[in-house]
DRENDO-1510 file (C-alpha; in Angstrom, 1 decimal, always signed):
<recs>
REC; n; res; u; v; w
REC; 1; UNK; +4.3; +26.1; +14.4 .
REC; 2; UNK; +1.6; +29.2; +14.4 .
REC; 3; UNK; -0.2; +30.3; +17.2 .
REC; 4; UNK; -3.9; +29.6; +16.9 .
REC; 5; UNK; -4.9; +31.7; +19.9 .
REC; 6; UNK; -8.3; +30.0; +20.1 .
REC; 7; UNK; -8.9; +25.8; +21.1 .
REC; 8; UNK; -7.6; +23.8; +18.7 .
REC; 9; UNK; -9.2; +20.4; +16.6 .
REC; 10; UNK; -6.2; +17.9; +16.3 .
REC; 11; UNK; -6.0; +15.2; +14.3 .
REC; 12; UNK; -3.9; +11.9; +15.2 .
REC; 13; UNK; -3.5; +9.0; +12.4 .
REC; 14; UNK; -2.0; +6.0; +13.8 .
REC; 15; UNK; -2.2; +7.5; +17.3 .
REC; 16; UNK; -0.6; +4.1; +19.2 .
REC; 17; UNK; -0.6; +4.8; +22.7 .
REC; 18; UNK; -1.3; +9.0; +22.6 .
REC; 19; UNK; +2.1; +9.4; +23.9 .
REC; 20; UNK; +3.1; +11.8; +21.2 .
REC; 21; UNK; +0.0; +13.4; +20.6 .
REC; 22; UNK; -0.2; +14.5; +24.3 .
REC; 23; UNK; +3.6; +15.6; +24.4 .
REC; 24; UNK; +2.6; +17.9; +21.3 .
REC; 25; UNK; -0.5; +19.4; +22.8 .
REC; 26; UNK; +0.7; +20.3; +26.3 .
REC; 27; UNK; +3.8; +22.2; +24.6 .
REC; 28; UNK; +1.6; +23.7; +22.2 .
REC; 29; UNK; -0.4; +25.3; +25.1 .
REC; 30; UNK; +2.1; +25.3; +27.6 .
REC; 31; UNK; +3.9; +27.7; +24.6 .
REC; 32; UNK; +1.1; +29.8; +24.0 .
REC; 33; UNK; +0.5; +28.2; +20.2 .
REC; 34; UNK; -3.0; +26.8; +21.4 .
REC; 35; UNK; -5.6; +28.4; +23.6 .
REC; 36; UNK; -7.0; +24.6; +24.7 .
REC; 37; UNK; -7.9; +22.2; +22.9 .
REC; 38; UNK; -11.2; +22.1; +21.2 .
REC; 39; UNK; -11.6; +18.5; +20.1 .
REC; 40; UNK; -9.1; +15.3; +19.5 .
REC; 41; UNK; -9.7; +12.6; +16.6 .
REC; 42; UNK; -7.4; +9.4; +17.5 .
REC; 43; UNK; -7.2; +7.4; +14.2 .
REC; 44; UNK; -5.6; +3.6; +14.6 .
REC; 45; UNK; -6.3; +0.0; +13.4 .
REC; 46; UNK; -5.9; -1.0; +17.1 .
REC; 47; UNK; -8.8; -0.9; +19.5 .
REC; 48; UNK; -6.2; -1.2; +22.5 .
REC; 49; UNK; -4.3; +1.6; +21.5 .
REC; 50; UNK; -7.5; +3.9; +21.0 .
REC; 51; UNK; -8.4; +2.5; +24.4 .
REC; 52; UNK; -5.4; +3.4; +25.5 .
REC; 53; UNK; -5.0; +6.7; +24.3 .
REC; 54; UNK; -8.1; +8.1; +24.8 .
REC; 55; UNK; -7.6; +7.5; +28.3 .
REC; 56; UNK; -4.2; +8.7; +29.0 .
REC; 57; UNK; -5.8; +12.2; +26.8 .
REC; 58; UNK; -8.7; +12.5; +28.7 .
REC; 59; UNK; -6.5; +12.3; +31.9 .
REC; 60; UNK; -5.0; +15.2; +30.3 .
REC; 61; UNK; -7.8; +17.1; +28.4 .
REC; 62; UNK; -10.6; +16.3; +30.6 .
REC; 63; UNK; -12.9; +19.0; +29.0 .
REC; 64; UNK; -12.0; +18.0; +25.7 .
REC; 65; UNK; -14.3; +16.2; +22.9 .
REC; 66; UNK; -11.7; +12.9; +21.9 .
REC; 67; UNK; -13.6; +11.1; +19.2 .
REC; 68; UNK; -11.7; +7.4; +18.1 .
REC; 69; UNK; -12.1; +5.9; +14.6 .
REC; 70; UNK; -10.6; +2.6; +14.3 .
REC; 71; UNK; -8.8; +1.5; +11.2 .
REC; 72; UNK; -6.1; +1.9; +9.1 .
REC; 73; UNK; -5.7; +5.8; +8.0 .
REC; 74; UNK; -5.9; +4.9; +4.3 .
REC; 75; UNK; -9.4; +3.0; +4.8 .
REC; 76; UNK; -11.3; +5.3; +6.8 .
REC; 77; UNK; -10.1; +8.7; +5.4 .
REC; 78; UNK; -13.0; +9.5; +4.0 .
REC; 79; UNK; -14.6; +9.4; +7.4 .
REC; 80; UNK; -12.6; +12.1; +8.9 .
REC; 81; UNK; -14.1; +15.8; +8.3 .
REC; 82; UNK; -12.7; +18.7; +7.3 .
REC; 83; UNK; -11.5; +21.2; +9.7 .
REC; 84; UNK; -8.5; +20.5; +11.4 .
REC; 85; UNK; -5.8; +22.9; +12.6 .
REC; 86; UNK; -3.5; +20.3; +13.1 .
REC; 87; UNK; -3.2; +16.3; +12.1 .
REC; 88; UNK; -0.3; +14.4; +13.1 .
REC; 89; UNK; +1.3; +11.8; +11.9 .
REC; 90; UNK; +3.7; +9.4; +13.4 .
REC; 91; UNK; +5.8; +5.8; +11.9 .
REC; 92; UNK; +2.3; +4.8; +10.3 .
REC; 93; UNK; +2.9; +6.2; +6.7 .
REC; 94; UNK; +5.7; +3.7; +6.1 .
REC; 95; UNK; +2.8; +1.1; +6.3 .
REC; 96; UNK; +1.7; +2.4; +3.1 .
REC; 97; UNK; +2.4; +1.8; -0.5 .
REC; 98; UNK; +3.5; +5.2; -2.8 .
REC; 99; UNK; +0.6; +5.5; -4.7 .
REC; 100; UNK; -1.7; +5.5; -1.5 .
REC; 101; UNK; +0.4; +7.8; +0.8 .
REC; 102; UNK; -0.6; +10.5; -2.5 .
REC; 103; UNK; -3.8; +10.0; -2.5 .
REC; 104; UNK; -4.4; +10.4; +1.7 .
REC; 105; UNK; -2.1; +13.5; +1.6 .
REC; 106; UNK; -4.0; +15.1; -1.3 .
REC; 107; UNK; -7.2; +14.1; +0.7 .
REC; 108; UNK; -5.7; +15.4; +3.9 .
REC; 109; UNK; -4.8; +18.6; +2.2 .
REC; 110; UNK; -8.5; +20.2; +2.1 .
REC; 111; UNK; -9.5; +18.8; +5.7 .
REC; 112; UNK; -6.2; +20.0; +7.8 .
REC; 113; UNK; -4.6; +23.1; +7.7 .
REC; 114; UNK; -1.3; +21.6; +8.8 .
REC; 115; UNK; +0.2; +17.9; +9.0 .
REC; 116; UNK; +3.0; +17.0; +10.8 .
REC; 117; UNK; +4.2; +13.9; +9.3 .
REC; 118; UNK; +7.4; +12.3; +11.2 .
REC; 119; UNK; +8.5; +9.1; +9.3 .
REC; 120; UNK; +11.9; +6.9; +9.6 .
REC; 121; UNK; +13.6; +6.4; +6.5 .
REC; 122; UNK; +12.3; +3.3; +4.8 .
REC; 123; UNK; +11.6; +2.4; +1.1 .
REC; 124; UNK; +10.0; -0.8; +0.8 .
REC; 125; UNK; +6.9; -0.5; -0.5 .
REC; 126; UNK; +8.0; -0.1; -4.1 .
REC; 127; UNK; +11.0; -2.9; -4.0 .
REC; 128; UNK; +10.3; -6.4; -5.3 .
REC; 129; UNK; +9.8; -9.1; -3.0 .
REC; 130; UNK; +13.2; -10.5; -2.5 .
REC; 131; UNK; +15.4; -7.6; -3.7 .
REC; 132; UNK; +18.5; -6.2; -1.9 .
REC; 133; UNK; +16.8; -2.5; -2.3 .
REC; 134; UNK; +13.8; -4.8; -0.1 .
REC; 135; UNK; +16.7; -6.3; +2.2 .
REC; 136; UNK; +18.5; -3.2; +2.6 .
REC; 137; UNK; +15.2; -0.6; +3.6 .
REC; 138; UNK; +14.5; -3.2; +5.9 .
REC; 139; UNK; +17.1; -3.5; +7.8 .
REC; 140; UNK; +17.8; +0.4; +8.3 .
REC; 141; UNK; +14.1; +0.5; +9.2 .
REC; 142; UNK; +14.0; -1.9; +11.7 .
REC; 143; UNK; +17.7; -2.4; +12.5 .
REC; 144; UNK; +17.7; +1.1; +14.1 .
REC; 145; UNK; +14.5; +0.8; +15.8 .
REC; 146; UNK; +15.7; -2.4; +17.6 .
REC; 147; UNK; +19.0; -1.3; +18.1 .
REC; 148; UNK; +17.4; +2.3; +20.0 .
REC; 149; UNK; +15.0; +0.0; +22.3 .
REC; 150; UNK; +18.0; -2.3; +23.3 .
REC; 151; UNK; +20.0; +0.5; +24.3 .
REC; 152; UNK; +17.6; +1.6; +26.7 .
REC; 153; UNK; +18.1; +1.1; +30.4 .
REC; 154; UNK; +15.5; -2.0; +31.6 .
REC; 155; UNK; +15.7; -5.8; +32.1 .
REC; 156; UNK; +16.7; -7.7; +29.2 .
REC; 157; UNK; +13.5; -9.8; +29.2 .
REC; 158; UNK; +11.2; -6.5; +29.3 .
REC; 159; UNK; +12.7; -5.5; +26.5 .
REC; 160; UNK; +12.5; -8.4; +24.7 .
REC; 161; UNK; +9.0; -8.4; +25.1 .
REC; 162; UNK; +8.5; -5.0; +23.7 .
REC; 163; UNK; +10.6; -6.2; +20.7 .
REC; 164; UNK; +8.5; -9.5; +19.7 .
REC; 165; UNK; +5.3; -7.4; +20.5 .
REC; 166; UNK; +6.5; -4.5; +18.3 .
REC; 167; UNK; +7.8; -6.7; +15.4 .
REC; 168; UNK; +5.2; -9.1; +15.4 .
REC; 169; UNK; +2.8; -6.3; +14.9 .
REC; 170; UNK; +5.0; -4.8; +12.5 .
REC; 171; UNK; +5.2; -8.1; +10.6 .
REC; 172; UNK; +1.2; -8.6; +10.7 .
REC; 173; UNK; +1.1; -5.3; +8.5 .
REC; 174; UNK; +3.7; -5.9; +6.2 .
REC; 175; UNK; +2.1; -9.2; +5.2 .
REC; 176; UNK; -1.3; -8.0; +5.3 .
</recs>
């Protein structure tokens, strides 16, 4: 990562709850890479999660200008302007189909000067609708997703939860 030495603009798309936007920032300061940060553009079809984002990064960033655009990245890209240091992005471009995953990163391309794109292994927006390549990206998408939340240390029926509100969301998208 380079050191900007000056406040940085940061862009998140598909920000969910900030969690990993804020983790990024405060290391990027706390490491010297970022002199503050300058302003924050939170990008997410979910009103609750830019609720709850912008809240947990203003705890954070009090001074700093956070800015929410609600949406799927893909459908309001061509609201975001140019001149980000940074844009982040986290599990949302698996959402995506090929051909639109090119066209956002070529439009990203002349509005950020870097993108950090972290993505789980997944390959089913090109497979046909009840194909094993389908089955098969499927199941190592969400098979190890599950199987990481399950192994975590909290009451069965909490976790549970998270699992049918994660999956449910999940399958919303896919079918939409």
């Amino acid at each position: 990562m380079p050191s900007f030495g000056r406040p940085i603009r940061f862009l998140d798309l598909g920000c969910g709850d900030g969690g990993l936007t804020l983790a990024l920032l405060q290391t990027l300061c706390d490491r010297g890479h970022a002199d503050g940060i300058d302003s924050i553009l939170l990008v997410d079809p979910s009103a609750n999660m830019l609720r709850t984002a912008r809240q947990l990064l203003t705890g954070a960033f009090p001074k700093t200008r956070i800015d929410v655009l609600q949406g799927r990245a893909e459908v309001v890209a061509v609201e975001i302007p140019p001149g980000f240091d940074i844009a982040l992005s986290s599990l949302a471009w698996h959402h995506m189909p090929y051909d639109i995953k090119r066209d956002l990163a070529g439009y990203l391309a002349a509005r950020v000067d870097h993108v950090l794109l972290f993505e789980i292994e997944g390959h089913h927006d090109t497979p046909e609708l009840h194909s094993p390549a389908l089955a098969v990206s499927v199941y190592q998408l969400y098979g190890a997703a599950v199987e990481m939340v399950m192994a975590q240390a909290a009451r069965r029926e909490v976790i549970e939860a998270r699992l049918d509100q994660f999956l449910t969301g999940e399958l919303i998208s896919l079918m939409t």
